[in-house]
Structures are given as C-alpha cells and as structure tokens.
N, C-alpha and C positions, 0 to 999 in steps of 0.2 A: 736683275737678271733680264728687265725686257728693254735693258736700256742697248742693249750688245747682243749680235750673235758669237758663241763661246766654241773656241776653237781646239781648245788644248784643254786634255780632261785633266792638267796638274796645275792648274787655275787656282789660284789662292785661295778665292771666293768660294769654289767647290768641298776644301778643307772646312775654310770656316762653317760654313752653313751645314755640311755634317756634325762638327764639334756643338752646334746648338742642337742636334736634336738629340746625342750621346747625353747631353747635361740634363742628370739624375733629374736638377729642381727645374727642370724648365716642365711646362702647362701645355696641355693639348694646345691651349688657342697660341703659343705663340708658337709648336710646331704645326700649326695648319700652312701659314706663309710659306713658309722653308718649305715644306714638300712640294708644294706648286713652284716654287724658286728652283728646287734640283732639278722638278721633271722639267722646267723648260731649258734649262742647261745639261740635263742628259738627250735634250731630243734634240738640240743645236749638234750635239757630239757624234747624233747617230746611233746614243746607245738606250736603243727602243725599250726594251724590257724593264731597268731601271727607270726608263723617265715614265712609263704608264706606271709604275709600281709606286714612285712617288704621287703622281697623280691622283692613284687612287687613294690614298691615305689620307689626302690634303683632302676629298671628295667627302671620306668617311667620315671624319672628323665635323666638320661641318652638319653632316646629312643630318648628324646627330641632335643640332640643334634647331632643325626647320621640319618641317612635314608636309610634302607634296601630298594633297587628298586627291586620289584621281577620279572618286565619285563626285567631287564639288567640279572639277574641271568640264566631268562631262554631264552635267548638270547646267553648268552654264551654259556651256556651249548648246544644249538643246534650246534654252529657253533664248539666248542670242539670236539662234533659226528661227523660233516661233515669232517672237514679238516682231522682228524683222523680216518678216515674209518677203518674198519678190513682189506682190503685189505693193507693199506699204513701201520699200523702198522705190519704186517707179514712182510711185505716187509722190514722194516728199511730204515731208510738213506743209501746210499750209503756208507757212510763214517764210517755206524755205530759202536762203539766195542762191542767184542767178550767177554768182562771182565764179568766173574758173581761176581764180589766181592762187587759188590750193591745191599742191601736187602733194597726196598723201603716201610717203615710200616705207613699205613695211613690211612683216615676215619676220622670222624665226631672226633671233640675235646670232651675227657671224654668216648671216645669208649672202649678204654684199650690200646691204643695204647704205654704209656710205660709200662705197665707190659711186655706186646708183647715184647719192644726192652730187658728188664731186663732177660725174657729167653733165649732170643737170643744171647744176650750179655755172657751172664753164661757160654755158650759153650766154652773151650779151644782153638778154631779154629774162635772164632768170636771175636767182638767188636762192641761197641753201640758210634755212635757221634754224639747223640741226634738230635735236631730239625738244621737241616742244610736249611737257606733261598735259598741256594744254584738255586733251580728249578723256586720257585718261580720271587726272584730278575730276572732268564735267560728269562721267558717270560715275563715280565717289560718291559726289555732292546732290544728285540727281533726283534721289528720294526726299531730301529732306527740301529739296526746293520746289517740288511738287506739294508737300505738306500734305503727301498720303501714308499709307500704311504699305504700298505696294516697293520691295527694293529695286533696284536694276538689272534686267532690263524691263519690267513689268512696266514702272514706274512713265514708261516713256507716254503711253499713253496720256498722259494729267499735264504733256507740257505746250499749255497755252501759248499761242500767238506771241504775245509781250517776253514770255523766257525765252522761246526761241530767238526772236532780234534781238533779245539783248547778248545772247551767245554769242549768235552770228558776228554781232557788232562787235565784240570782245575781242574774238578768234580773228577777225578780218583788221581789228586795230593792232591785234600783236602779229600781224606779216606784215605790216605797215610800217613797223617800228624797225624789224627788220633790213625791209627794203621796200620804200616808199614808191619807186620809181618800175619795179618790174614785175612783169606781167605773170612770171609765174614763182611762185614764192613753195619751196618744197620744205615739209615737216618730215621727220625721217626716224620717227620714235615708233621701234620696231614694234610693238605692243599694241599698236593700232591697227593691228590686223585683228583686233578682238572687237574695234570700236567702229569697224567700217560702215556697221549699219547707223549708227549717230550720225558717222562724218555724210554718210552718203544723203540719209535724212533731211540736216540743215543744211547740205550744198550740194546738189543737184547735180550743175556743173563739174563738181572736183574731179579732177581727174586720181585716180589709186596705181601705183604700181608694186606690183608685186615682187619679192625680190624671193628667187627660189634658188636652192645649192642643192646638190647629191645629198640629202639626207645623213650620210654615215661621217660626211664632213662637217655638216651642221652638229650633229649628237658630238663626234669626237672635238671639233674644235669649242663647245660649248663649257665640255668635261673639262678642258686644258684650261679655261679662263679663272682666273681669281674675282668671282662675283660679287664677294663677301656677303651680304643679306639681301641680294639682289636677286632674284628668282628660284621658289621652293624647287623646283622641278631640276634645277640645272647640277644637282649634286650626287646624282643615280643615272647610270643610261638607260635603266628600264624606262626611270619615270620622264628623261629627254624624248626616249621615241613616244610615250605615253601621251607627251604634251605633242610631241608633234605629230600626232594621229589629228588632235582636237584641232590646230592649229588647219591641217590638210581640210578638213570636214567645214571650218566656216569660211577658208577660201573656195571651196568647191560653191560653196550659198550664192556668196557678195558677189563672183565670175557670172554664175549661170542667172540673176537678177540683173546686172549690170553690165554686159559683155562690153558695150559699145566704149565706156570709159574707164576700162581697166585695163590693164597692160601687165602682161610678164616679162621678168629679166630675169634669164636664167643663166646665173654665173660662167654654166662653161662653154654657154655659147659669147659672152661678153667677152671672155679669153681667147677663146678660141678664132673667131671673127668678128674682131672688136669694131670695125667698123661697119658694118653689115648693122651692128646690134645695137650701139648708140644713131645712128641712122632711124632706125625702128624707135627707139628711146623717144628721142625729139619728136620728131612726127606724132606719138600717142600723146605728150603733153601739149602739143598744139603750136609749135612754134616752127617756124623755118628752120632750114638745114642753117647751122653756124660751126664750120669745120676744129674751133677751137675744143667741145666736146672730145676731140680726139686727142688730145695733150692729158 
C-alpha cells in the first residue's frame, strides 16, 4: 500500500485486503496490518472517514499490547531538567571535545527530520549517517558503567574523565566511518532530543537542530504510521500529544542553556520559503553557503 498512491477505489488489492479481515479464523495481530494498509489507501481515495476508522482500529489493536506510562514520561523528563541544569551543560565535562563535526538533528518522529539531514547532507563539506542508536544504546548502558546504584540520568554524575574519552572517541570514530573526509557529519535519530543534555555534555561544540511541524501533523501523521513495537506512545492521540507536551518541555531546557548552538527548522517555513530557510540551515551548522542545498 505504500508502494503506490491508489486511484480507483475498485482496486483489486482493496477487495482483497477486506476479504482478510471478513475471515472468521484470521487473529487480531494479522488484522492490525490490513487496517493501516486500508486507511492509507482510503486517504489516497480522499475517502477520509473510512481511512481514520481503519486507522484507528490498526491503533487499538496494538494499544492493546504496549502501555504508554505518562507518569514515567514526565518523571523523566523532570529529572533530564535537573541532572542537566543550564549551568552543568555550559560547563561540559571536564573531558569534553572541542570537535564540531556532530550535527545533532532531532524532534518528534515525522517533524522533517530527514528532509533536515538530506539538506544538510547536499552540502560539499557534509555528510548524512542517518539514525545512529549511538546516544541512545550510551544512556541504556550508562548506569552499569558507572558501577553505581544511581539509573539515568542520575547516574551521569559518576562518569569519569577516562568514560567520557572513550565515548567521545567512540562516537567521533563512528562519523569517521561514515565520512572520513567532512567537516560536518549529521546524526538524525529523532529520539535524541531526550539525549541533548549527554550530547551537549561530551561535545561542547555540536551543533543541535531542531526539527518542529504544526503539532496536529505531527500527532495525526504519527497515528497513520505502521511502528509496529516502536514507540509506547504512538498508538493513542491522547498519549501522542501527552508525549509531545514532554517532548516541548526539554526543548524549551536544551534552547534557553544553549541558544547560541541550537537552530530551529520549522517545517512550513522550509516549504514555504525554502530558500530563505536552508540559507539559515547552513549558516547555523557552520559552513558556507553551497547552492546545492537547494536541490
């Protein structure tokens, strides 16, 4: 279904994929697909009603097996603020590098965040290495390589001089492997707008862009996607705007600590006056104007 936009609602594929979820012995989990499959071949058709009502069935079905906790969400997100102060992110680690060749692009999943990396990328003097777990997997593993009792983000406190370079050194060999040769190498793993105070910790330099959309496009295009066990949150619009309150709340932090090396792209002005706004783009990463951005 997302291989095509679907023109004619007497589409074969339309037949079939009803007849499986008519069938008496077929199992929720194999009518989850097929609903997400009709709604996006009823919203190609224009036939709105239909395609949110599949949508939301594919939604339910799922919900049923995850549990977005929204007291843990905003739980984290308090202690993200705290251990992360403006003061301790100005500061950096002790150990921190000097490298700007990490351009951190992140925000809400369906923000624009690869468009963001594909201008970025255009530039002569850059390079795009997609979604790197890279931040995420380090505060995973975080506590247990401190060898305290404290989780994450507590945990940040306990990390000596010697763990920080060897991240550093980690993180900066895999943009390396990447693209050995350019100056600015962009990570674009949306979810790292949870991780800004790490990234911004052990690299000083990095430059953060933020990628922002109309909110109601963000919830509803988030709803439309097939995640499958990819984010609790994405299976309810309550709990999409829920997450993205928390989501608003630690960008409001990382901005007003670090204004100088943060940047917003907000979708519809990137549409609306595209060049005007990769223009702005380039410039906050640091590199000269290269008109190929605009391709």
């Amino acid at each position: 279904s997302r291989l095509r936009r679907f023109t004619d609602d007497a589409d074969p594929l339309v037949a079939k994929l009803e007849r499986t979820l008519d069938d008496p012995l077929r199992t929720d989990t194999q009518a989850e697909p097929v609903h997400f499959a009709l709604g996006k071949i009823h919203d190609d058709l224009g036939q709105y009603e239909q395609a949110f009502s599949h949508y939301a069935a594919g939604n339910a079905i799922h919900a049923r097996s995850l549990e977005y906790d929204r007291g843990a969400a905003e739980t984290e997100t308090d202690a993200l603020i705290e251990t992360f102060s403006a003061a301790v992110l100005q500061a950096g680690h002790p150990a921190a590098s000097a490298s700007d060749k990490p351009v951190l692009v992140v925000g809400m999943p369906r923000s624009g965040t690869t468009l963001t990396e594909q201008i970025i990328a255009s530039h002569s003097r850059a390079a795009g290495a997609g979604e790197l777990a890279f931040f995420p997997a380090l505060a995973r593993h975080l506590p247990a390589l401190t060898g305290g009792d404290n989780v994450y983000p507590a945990c940040w406190t306990a990390v000596n001089d010697e763990l920080a370079r060897q991240n550093i050194s980690e993180y900066l060999g895999l943009l390396d492997r990447h693209a050995p040769e350019a100056d600015r190498v962009t990570d674009k793993m949306p979810v790292n707008y949870k991780h800004d105070g790490l990234i911004r910790s052990l690299f000083r330099r990095a430059r953060i862009i933020i990628c922002r959309r109309d909110p109601r496009d963000v919830a509803l295009s988030i709803y439309f996607q097939y995640f499958r066990d990819r984010h609790d949150y994405a299976w309810s619009l309550a709990d999409i705007a829920h997450c993205y309150v928390q989501h608003e709340r630690l960008l409001a932090h990382w901005i007003a600590a670090v204004p100088h090396l943060t940047h917003e792209v907000r979708y519809a002005e990137l549409v609306a006056d595209h060049e005007r706004a990769v223009r702005r783009l380039i410039t906050a990463v640091g590199l000269e104007w290269d008109p190929q951005g605009l391709d």
